[in-house]
C-alpha positions in Angstrom: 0.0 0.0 0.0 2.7 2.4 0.8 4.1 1.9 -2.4 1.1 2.7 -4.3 1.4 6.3 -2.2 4.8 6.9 -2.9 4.1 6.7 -6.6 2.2 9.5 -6.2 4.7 11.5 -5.8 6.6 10.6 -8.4 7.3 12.3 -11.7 6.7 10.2 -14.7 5.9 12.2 -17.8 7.1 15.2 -18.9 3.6 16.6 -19.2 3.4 16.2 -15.3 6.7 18.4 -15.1 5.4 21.1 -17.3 2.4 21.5 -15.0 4.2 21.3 -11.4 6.7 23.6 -13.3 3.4 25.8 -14.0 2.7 25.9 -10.8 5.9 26.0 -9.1 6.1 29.3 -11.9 2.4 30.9 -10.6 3.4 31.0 -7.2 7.5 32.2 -7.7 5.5 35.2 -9.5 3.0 36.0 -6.9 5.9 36.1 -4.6 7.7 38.2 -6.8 4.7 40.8 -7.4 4.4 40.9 -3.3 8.3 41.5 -3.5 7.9 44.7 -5.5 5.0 46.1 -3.4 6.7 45.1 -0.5 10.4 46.8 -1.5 9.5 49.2 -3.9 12.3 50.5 -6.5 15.2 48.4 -7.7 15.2 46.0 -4.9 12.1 44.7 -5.5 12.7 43.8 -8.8 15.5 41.9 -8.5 14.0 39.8 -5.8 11.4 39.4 -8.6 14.0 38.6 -10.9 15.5 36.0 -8.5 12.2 34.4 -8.0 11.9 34.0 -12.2 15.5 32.3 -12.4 14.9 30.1 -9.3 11.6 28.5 -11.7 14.1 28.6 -14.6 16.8 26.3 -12.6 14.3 24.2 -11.0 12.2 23.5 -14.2 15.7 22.9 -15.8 16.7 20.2 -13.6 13.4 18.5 -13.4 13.1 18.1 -16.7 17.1 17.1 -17.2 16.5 14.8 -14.2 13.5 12.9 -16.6 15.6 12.5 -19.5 18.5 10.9 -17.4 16.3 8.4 -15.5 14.4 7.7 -19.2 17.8 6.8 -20.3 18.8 4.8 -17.4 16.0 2.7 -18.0 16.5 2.7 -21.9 20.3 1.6 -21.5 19.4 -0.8 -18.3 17.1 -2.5 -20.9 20.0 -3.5 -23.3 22.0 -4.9 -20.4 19.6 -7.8 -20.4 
C-alpha cells in the first residue's frame, strides 16, 4: 500500500513536469509581485527577478532529471 502512495509522488511524464513547473512558476510570481510592493524600486525587482531564475533552474533540472532516468532505463534494458 505504501508503495502505491509513494508513486504519487513521483514524476513520470514530462507533461506532469510542465504543469508542477506551471505551478511552481504561478506561485514564484505572486511572490515576486508581493516582493515589488513590499520593497519598492530596484530591490524589489530583482527579488522578482530572483524568483523567475529560481523557476528557470528548478524546471531545468526536473526536466534534465527525466531524461537521465528515461535513459537509465533505456540503457538498463540493453543490459539484459
Amino acid at each position: 500500500m505504501l508503495k502505491r502512495v509513494k508513486r504519487l509522488f513521483v514524476i513520470k511524464t514530462r507533461f506532469e513536469a510542465y504543469l508542477i513547473i506551471f505551478a511552481l512558476a504561478l506561485g514564484a510570481m505572486t511572490r515576486g509581485a508581493h516582493y515589488t510592493l513590499e520593497y519598492p524600486g530596484v530591490g524589489g525587482y530583482l527579488l522578482f527577478a530572483a524568483t523567475a531564475g529560481a523557476v528557470f533552474l528548478g524546471g531545468a533540472k526536473i526536466l534534465d532529471a527525466l531524461r537521465y532516468e528515461r535513459e537509465a532505463k533505456a540503457s538498463q534494458a540493453m543490459d539484459f
